[in-house]
N, C-alpha and C positions, 0 to 999 in steps of 0.2 A: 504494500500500500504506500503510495503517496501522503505527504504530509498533510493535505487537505483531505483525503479519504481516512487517513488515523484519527484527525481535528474531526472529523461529523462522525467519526464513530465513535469518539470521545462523548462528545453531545450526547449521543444517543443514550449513553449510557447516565451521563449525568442530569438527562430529563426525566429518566424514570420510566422512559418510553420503553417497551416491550421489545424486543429483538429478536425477529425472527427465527427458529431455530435452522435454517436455514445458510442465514449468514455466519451464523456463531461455527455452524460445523467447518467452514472456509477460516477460519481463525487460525492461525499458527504462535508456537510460543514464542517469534520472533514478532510477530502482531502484536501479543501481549507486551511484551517488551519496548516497540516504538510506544502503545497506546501511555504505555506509564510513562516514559520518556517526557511524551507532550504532556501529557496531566503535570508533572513537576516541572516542567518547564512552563506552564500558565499558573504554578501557583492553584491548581486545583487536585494536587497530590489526594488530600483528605477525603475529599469528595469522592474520587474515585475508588477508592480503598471501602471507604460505607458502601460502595454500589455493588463492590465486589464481592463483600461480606454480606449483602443483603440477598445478591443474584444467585450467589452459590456455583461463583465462577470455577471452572475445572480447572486443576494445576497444569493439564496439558497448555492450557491458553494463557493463565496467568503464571509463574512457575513460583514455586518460592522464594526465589531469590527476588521475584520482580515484586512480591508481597510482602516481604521484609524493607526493602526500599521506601512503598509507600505506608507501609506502616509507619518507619520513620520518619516519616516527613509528616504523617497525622502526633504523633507523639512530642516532637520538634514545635509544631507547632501550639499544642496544649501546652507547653513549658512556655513559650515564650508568650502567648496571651494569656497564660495565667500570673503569671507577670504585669502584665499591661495592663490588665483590667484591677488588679488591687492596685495599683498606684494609681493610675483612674479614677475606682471611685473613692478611696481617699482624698483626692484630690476634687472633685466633684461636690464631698460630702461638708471638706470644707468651703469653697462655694456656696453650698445651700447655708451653711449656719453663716455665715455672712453679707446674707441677702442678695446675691448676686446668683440671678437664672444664667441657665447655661441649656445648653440646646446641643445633645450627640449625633453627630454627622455620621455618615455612610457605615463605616465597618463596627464600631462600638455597638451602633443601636440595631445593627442586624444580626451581628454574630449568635447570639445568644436568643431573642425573639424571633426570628425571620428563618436560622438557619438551628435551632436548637440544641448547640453543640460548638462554643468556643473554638473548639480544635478543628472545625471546616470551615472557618474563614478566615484564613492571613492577613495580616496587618502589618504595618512597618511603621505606623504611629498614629495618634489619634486624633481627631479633627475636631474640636470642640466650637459652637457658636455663642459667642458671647455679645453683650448689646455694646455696640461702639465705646460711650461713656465708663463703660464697666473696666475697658478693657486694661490700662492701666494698674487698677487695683488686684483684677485676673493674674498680671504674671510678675507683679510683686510677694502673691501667695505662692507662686512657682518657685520664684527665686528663696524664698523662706522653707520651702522643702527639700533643697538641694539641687535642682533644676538650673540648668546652664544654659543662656540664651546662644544663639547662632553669633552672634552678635553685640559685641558691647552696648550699642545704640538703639538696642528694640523698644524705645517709649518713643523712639521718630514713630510717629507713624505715616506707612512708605503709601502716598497719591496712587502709585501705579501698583498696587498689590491689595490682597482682599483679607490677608490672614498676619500677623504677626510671626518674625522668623522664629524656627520651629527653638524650643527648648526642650533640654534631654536630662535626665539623671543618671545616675551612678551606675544602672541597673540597665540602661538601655531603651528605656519609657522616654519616647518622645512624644510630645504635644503639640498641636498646632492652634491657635486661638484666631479663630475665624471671626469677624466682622458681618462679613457678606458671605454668600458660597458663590458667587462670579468675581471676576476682575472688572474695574472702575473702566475699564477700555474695551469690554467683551461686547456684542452685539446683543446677548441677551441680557435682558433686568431685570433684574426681579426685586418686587417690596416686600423690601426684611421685616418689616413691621410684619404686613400679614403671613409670613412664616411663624411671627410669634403668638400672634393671635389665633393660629390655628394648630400649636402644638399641643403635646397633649402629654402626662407625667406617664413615666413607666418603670419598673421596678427591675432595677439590673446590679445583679451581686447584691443583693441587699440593700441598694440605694435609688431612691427616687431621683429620676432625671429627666428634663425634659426631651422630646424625638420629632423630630417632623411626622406633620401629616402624613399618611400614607400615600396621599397624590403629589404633596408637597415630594414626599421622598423619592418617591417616582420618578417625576423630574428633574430632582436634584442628580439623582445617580444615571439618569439621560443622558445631562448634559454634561454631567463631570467625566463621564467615558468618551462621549467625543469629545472633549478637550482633550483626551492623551490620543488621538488615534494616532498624532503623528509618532510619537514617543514609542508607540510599540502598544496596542489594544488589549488591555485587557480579559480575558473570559470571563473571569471572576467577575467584571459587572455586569454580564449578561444573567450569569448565575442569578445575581444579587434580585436586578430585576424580577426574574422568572418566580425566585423565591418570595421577593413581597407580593409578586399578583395572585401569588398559587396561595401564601397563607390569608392573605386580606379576602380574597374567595369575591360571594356578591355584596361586601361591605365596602371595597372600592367603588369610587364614585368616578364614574370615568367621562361624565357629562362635566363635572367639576377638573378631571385632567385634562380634558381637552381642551377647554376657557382658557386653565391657566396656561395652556402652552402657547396659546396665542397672545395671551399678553405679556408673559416672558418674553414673545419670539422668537421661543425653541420649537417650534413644531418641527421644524426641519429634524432636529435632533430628535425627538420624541418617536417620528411616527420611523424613521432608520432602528436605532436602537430597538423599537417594538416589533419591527420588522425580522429584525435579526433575533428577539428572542423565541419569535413565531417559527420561524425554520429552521434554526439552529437548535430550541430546546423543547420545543411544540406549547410553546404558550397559545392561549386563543382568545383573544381577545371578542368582546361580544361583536354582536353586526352590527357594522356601520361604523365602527371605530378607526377602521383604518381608513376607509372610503373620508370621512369629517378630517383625518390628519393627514391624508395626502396630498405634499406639496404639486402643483401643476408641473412644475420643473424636475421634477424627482428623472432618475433616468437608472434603471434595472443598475446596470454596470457598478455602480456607487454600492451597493450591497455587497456585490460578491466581489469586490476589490475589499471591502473589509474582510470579508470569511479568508480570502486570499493573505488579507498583511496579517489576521490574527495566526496565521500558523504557522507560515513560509518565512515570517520576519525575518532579517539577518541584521549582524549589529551593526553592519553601517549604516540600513534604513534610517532608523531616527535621526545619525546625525547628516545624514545626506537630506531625509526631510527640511531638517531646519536650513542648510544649506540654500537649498532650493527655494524655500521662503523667503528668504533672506535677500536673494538674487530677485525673486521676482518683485518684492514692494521697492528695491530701488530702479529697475527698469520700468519701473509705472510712473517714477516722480520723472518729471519734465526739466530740460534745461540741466548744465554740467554741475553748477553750481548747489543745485538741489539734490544731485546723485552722490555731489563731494561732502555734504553733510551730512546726507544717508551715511556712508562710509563712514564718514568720520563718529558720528553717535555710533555706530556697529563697534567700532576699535575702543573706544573711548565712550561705555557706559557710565551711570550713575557711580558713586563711591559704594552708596547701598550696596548693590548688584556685584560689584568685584566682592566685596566681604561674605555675603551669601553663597554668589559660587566656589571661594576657593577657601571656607572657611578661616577667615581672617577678620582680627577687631577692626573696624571702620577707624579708629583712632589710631589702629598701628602705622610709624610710617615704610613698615614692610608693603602697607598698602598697593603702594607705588610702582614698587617692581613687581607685583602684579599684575599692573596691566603694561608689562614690558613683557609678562609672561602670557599675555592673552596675546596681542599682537602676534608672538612666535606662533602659539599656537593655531592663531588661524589660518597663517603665511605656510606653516607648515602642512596641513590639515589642506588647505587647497591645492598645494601643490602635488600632494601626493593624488590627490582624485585628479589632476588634471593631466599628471603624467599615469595614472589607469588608463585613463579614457583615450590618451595619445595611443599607448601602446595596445588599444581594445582588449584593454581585460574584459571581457565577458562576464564575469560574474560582475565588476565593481557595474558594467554596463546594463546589467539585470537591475542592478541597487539603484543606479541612478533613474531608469525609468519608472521604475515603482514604487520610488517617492514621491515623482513627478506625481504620479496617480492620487497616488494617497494627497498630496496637496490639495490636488482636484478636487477631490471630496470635500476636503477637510475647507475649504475655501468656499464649496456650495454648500454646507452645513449654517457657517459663521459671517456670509456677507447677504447685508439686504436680507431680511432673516421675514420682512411682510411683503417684500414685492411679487413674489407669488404661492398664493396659497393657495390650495386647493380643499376649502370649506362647503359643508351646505348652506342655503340658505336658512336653516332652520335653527343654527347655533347661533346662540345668543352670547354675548360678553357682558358679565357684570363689573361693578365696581371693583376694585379689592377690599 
């Protein structure tokens, strides 16, 4: 099998969907072995390992050696979110006793509710939503726990960014203190107020915390996957999805998801991602829902360029994606002058932004030779793809068209996000 033929039979298995006995008998233990391969390679190790202990997979397919692997990788992970989750909600708990709400984003408020089992959902740190004013006093109680900012200067708070840099402890518990869940410069909007007005308390580890709505969460985890497509796509938020619409059942309000996506101006995001959880994990959404959230412009190809980057990724994609981007918004600006400040801001970021990516205090004056060391790196980093692509390397020439793609996408996802929709006329928008 191919890497997209092991990726949909991964699926299959992780939707709980029935599996022929047919196909299974065509299964060999070297099947089993890519199929674990990709599950730990999306970070969906745990998940498959329950499906395998559920299915009563035969050793000829799975072998033991391939089931000691993802064992470890479910165990691996129960150790390290059990972890995560008591400093969490210590950290939450203090919070509450000091009147400051807090709202858990994506993987906190689903691992445990949505997915019933800390140890199938992976995390690499936690997103917490705090109210703007709050946030201040938020990671001075960090800092009073032992918590180390990214940053000496985390009370700036940074115009072009939605969350406060991340803070980590002694144990490897990082936190991120979210404002917003978009960036100030994204095409979608969304009002944080009515996230707060529509969340709701829930009881995790033994601590009340607030969680987004279930339509709220919906779209939050929409749109927060295609912001990484270029970066490398997740499964795990398809999972994520499939999981909140299978446990929310007919308590989902999907006349309420579909409003709000239009006045985010994530539809585009919404009705792709649901798209992709319908044939990739057989979600079904009721009638009429996808018909209400199809963009007029949508065009087939956009999907399975995703199922394609989720499983064939190679590690240059991402940074050839950003490459690619990069290239193309300074060939958009008009006149020399305008392409020499493109450049120039590209070379010569924020102070912010060098401290962020190369872990370094904003006040050090190592600062500096930072970006003496970003410069190399880009000079270096182009030049090697440009002598690939002289000498047609093939592979680097594979990377470089199927980031171009993936741009594609990712660019009709995030531009002009109302100039065509493709709504009934029957759906109404209310206030927020």
């Amino acid at each position: 099998m191919d890497n997209l033929e092991t990726g949909m039979l991964l699926c299959s298995f992780l939707s709980g969907r029935e599996i022929p006995n047919s196909s299974m008998d065509k299964l060999t233990s070297d099947d089993g072995e890519s199929l674990a391969d990709c599950a730990l390679r999306l970070n969906v190790g745990g998940l498959l390992y329950r499906e395998i202990k559920t299915r009563n997979i035969s050793t000829e397919i799975v072998t033991v050696n391939v089931r000691n692997k993802l064992r470890q990788s479910y165990r691996d992970t129960a150790t390290f979110n059990t972890t995560l989750f008591f400093d969490v909600s210590k950290y939450i708990k203090i919070l509450s006793d000091n009147l400051l709400p807090v709202i858990a984003l994506k993987g906190f408020s689903l691992a445990k509710n949505i997915y019933g089992d800390i140890a199938l959902r992976p995390m690499c740190d936690v997103d917490l939503l705090v109210k703007k004013e709050n946030l201040v006093s938020a990671g001075r109680i960090l800092l009073g726990l032992g918590y180390e900012p990214y940053y000496a200067a985390w009370e700036k708070k940074l115009e072009t960014h939605h969350h406060l840099p991340p803070f980590t402890n002694a144990r490897g518990t990082t936190i991120e203190l979210h404002w917003d869940i978009v960036t100030p410069d994204s095409t979608i909007k969304v009002n944080t107020e009515g996230l707060w007005e529509r969340a709701c308390l829930v009881n995790i580890c033994d601590v009340e915390v607030g969680v987004l709505s279930p339509e709220d969460l919906f779209l939050h985890l929409c749109t927060h996957a295609c912001s990484h497509i270029k970066s490398g796509f997740p499964l795990i938020s398809l999972c994520d999805i499939s999981g909140l619409i299978k446990r929310s059942g007919g308590k989902f309000d999907w006349q309420l998801a579909i409003d709000k996506s239009y006045q985010w101006g994530a539809n585009r995001c919404v009705y792709l991602m649901l798209l992709l959880a319908q044939e990739m994990l057989g979600i079904t959404p009721p009638n009429n829902v996808m018909a209400n959230l199809k963009p007029n412009d949508f065009q087939r190809y956009f999907a399975n360029e995703i199922k394609e980057h989720i499983f064939n990724i190679s590690p240059l994609d991402p940074l050839l994606g950003l490459a690619n981007d990069q290239f193309a918004k300074i060939k958009r600006i008009k006149g020399v002058k305008g392409k020499a400040k493109a450049v120039l801001k590209r070379a010569f970021p924020p102070r912010e932004d060098i401290a962020r990516t190369y872990a370094v205090a904003i006040s050090s004056p190592r600062l500096y030779l930072y970006y003496l060391l970003r410069i190399w790196h880009i000079i270096a980093y182009y030049t090697v793809v440009q002598i690939g692509l002289i000498r047609r390397d093939q592979s680097l020439k594979q990377s470089v068209n199927h980031a171009h793609r993936v741009n594609a996408v990712f660019n009709w996802i995030f531009s002009s996000p109302l100039a065509s929709v493709g709504r009934s006329s029957d759906i109404l928008i209310p206030d927020d």
